[in-house]
C-alpha positions as CSV (number, residue, x, y, z in Angstrom):
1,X,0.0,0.0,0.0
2,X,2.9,2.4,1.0
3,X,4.3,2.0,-2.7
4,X,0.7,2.5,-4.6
5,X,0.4,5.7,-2.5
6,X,3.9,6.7,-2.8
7,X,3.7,6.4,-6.6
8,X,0.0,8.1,-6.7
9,X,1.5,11.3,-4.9
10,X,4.4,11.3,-6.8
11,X,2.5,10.8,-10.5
12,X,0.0,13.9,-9.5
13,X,2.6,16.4,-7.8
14,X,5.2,15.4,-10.8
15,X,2.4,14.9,-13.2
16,X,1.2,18.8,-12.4
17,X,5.1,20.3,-12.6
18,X,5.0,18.7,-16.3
19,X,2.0,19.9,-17.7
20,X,3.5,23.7,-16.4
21,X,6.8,22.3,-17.9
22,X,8.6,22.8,-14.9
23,X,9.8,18.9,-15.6
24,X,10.5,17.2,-18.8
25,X,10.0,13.7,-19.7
26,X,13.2,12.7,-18.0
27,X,12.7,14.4,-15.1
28,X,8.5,13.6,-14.8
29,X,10.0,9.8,-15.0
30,X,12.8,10.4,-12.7
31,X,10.3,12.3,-10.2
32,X,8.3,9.8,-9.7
33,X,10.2,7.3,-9.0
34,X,12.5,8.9,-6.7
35,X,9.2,10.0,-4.4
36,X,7.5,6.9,-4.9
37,X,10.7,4.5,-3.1
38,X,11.2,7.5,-0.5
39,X,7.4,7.4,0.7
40,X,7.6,3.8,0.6
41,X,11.3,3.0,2.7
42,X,10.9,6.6,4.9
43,X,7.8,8.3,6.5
44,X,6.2,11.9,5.8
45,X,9.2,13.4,7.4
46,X,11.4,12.3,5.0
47,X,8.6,12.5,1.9
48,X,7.6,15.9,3.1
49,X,11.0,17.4,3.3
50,X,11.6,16.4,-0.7
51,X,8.3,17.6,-1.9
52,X,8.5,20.7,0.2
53,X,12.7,20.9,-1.4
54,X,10.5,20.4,-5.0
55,X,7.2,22.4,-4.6
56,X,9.1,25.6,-3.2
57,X,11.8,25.4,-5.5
58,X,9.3,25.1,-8.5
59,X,7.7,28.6,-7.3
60,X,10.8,30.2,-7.4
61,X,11.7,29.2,-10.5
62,X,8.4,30.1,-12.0
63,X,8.7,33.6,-10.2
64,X,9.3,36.7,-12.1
65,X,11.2,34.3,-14.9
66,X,11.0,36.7,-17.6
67,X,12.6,39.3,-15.3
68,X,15.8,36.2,-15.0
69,X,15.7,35.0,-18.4
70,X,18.9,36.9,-19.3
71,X,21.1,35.7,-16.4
72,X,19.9,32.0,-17.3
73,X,21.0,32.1,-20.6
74,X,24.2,31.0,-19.7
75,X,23.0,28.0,-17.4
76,X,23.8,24.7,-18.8
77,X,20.5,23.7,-17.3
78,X,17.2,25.5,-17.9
79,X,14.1,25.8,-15.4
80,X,12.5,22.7,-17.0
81,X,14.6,20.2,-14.7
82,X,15.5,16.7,-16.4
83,X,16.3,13.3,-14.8
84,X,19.9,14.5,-14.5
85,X,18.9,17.9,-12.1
86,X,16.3,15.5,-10.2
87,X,18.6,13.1,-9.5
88,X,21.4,15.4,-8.8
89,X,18.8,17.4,-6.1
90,X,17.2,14.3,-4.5
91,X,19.3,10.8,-5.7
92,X,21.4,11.4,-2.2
93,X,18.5,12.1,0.0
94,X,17.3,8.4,-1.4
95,X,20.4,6.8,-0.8
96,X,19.9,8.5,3.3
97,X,16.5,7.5,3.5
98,X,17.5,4.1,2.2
99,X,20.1,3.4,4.6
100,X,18.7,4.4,7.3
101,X,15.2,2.0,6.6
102,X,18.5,-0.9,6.4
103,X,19.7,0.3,9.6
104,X,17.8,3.0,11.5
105,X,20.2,5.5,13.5
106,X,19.8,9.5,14.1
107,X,23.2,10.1,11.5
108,X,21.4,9.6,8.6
109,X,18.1,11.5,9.5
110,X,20.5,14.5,10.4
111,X,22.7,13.9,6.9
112,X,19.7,14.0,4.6
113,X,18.5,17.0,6.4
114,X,21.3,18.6,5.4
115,X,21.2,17.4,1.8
116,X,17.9,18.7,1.6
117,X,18.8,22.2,2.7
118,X,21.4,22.8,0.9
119,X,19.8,21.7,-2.5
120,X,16.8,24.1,-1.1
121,X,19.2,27.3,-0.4
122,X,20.8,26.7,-3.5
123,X,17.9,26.6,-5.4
124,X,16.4,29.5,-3.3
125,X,19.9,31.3,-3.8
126,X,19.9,31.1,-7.6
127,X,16.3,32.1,-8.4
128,X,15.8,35.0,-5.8
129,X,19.2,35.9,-6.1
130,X,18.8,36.3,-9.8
131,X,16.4,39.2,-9.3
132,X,19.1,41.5,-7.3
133,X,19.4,45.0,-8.4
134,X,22.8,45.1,-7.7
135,X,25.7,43.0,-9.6
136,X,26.9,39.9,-8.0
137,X,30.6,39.3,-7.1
138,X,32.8,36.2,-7.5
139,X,33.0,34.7,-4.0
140,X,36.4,33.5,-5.4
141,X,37.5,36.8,-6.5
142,X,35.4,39.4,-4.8
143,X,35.1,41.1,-8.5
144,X,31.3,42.3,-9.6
145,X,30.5,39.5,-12.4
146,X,27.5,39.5,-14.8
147,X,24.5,38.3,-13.4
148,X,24.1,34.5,-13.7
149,X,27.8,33.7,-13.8
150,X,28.7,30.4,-11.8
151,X,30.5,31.1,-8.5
152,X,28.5,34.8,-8.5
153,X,26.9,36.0,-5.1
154,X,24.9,38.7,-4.1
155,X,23.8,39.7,-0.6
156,X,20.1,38.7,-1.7
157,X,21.1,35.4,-2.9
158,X,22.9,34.6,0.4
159,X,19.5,35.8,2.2
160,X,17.4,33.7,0.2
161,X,20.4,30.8,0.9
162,X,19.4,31.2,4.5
163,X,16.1,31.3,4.1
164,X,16.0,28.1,1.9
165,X,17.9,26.1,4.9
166,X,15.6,27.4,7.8
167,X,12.5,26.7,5.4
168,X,13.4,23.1,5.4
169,X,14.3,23.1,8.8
170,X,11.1,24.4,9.7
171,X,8.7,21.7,7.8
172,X,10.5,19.1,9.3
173,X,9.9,19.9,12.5
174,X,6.4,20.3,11.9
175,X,5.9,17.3,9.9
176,X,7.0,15.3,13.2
177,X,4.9,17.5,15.3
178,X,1.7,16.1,13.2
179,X,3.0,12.8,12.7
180,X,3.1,9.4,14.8
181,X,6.7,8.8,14.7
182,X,7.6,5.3,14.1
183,X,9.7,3.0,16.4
184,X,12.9,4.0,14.7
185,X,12.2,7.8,15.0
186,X,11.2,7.8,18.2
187,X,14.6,8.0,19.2
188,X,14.9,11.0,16.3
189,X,11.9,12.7,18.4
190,X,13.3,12.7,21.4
191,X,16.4,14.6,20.1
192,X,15.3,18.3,20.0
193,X,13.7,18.6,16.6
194,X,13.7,22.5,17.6
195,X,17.3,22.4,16.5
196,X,16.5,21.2,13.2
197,X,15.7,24.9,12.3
198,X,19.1,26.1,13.3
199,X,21.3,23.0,12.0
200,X,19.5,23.4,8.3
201,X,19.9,26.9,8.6
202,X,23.1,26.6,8.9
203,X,24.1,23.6,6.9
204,X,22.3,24.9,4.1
205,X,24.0,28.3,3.6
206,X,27.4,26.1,3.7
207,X,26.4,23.9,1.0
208,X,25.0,26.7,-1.1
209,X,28.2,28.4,-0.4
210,X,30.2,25.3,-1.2
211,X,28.1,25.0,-4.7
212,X,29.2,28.5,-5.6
213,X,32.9,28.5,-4.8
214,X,33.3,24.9,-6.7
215,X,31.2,26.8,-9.4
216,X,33.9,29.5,-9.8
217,X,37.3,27.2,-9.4
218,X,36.4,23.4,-10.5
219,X,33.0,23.8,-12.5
220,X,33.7,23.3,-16.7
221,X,33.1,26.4,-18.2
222,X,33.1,27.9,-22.1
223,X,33.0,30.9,-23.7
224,X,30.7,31.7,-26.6
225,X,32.9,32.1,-29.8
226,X,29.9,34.5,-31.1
227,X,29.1,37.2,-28.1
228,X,31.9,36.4,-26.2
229,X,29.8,35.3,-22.7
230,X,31.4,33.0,-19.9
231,X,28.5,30.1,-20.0
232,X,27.8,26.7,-18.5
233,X,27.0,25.6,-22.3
234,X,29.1,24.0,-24.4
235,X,27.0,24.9,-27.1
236,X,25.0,29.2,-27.6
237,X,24.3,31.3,-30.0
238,X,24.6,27.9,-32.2
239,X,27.9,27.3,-32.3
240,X,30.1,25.4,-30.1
241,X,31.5,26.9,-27.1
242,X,35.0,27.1,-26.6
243,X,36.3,25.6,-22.6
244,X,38.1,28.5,-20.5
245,X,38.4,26.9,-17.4
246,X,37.5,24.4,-14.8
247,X,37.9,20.4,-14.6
248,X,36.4,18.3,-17.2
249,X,33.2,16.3,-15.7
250,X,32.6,18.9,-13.4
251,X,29.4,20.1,-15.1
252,X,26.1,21.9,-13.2
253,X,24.8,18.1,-11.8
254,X,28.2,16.8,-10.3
255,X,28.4,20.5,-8.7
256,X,24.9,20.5,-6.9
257,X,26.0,16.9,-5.7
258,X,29.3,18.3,-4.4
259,X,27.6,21.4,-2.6
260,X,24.7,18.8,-1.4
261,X,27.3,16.5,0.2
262,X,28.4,19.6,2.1
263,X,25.7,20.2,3.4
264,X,25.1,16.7,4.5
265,X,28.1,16.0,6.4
266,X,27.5,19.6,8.3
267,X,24.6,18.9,9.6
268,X,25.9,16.1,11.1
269,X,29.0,17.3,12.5
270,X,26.6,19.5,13.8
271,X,24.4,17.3,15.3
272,X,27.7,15.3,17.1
273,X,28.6,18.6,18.6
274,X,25.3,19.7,19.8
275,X,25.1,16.0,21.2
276,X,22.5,15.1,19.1
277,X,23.8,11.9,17.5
């Protein structure tokens, strides 16, 4: 029964982002069957965290997009997110949620909280950040940058990074405060779920910071051979792109896994220090 409902959520939430092409085909596909296995090994805490992740990042996206469309020119990956962006968001939060239905311990509870705020500030930081008046700066460099350029920050994007964390934070703990924890959270429960708020605050805005600085030193970049932009492409204005920096592999997916991992482990050397785990 857990699986049927699983994949019934999944197909109507996924089934609505791809009729208002916030998903392709891939990513519909993809979608679904990552939410279908994590309602059926996890619990709403864990479901509820990933659709929250997908429902509030989908907003943002769709938010004043015309307003952003310059800045994403340059992205290798557009707002319609394929299997390769779903699996690069959510694909470790599975793996978490996974391991700990093998082998139920706090650690990986806290690790895909992490995960799932840091996908959620980054997302948060690149959507609402794309809509700052004022030019970002390379948080490599400290030079102002065009808007949209990989490892770019602005103050609004690091307070919608913030906000991204604490928002995951926050519908965690309120999942568990409506739920009936099982026998293997009830050890989760009893662990202050007040500081989940703080820890995915916190690890969040690392792994969104983490995402940008790999962004501007190992992510593959190219410049256009026709106007002369630093993209994400290796293909605009159609023509191939020529590479100007970064480590080959390294594209926009392996990055958000990177800055996601970050995130992870943070929140759980958190959780050791606060003496949560």
């Amino acid at each position: 029964m857990d699986w049927l409902i699983g994949l019934a959520c999944s197909a109507g939430i996924a089934g609505t982002a791809y009729v208002k092409r916030s998903l392709s085909g891939s990513g519909f596909l993809a979608a679904v069957m990552l939410g279908t296995v994590m309602y059926a090994l996890g619990s709403a805490i864990w479901y509820g965290s990933l659709i929250a992740f997908f429902v509030s990042s989908t907003f943002w996206s769709k938010w004043k997009r015309h307003a952003k469309e310059a800045a994403e020119s340059g992205y290798e990956k557009s707002g319609t997110r394929d299997a390769g962006q779903v699996l690069a968001n959510g694909g470790l939060g599975l793996l978490l949620c996974a391991a700990n239905w093998v082998y139920p311990h706090p650690l990986w509870w806290y690790a895909f909280l992490g995960v799932m705020a840091a996908v959620t500030a980054d997302t948060w930081a690149t959507e609402i950040g794309g809509l700052s008046r004022k030019s970002p700066r390379s948080i490599k460099t400290g030079r102002i940058v065009p808007p949209g350029t990989s490892g770019g920050v602005s103050s609004l994007g690091i307070g919608a990074s913030l906000a991204g964390g604490l928002f995951i934070g926050i519908v965690a703990w309120m999942l568990l405060a409506v739920s009936n924890p099982s026998a293997s959270e009830a050890t989760t429960a009893a662990l202050r779920p007040a500081s989940w708020v703080g820890i995915a605050g916190l690890a969040g805005i690392i792994g969104s910071l983490t995402d940008s600085w790999i962004g501007a030193t190992w992510q593959q970049m190219y410049r256009c051979a026709a106007c002369g932009r630093e993209i994400e492409q290796a293909r605009h204005c159609g023509m191939p792109a020529v590479p100007i920096r970064g480590r080959v592999g390294w594209n926009n997916d392996v990055v958000n896994v990177a800055g996601s991992l970050v995130g992870g482990a943070s929140a759980v050397l958190l959780g050791l220090a606060l003496g949560l785990i």
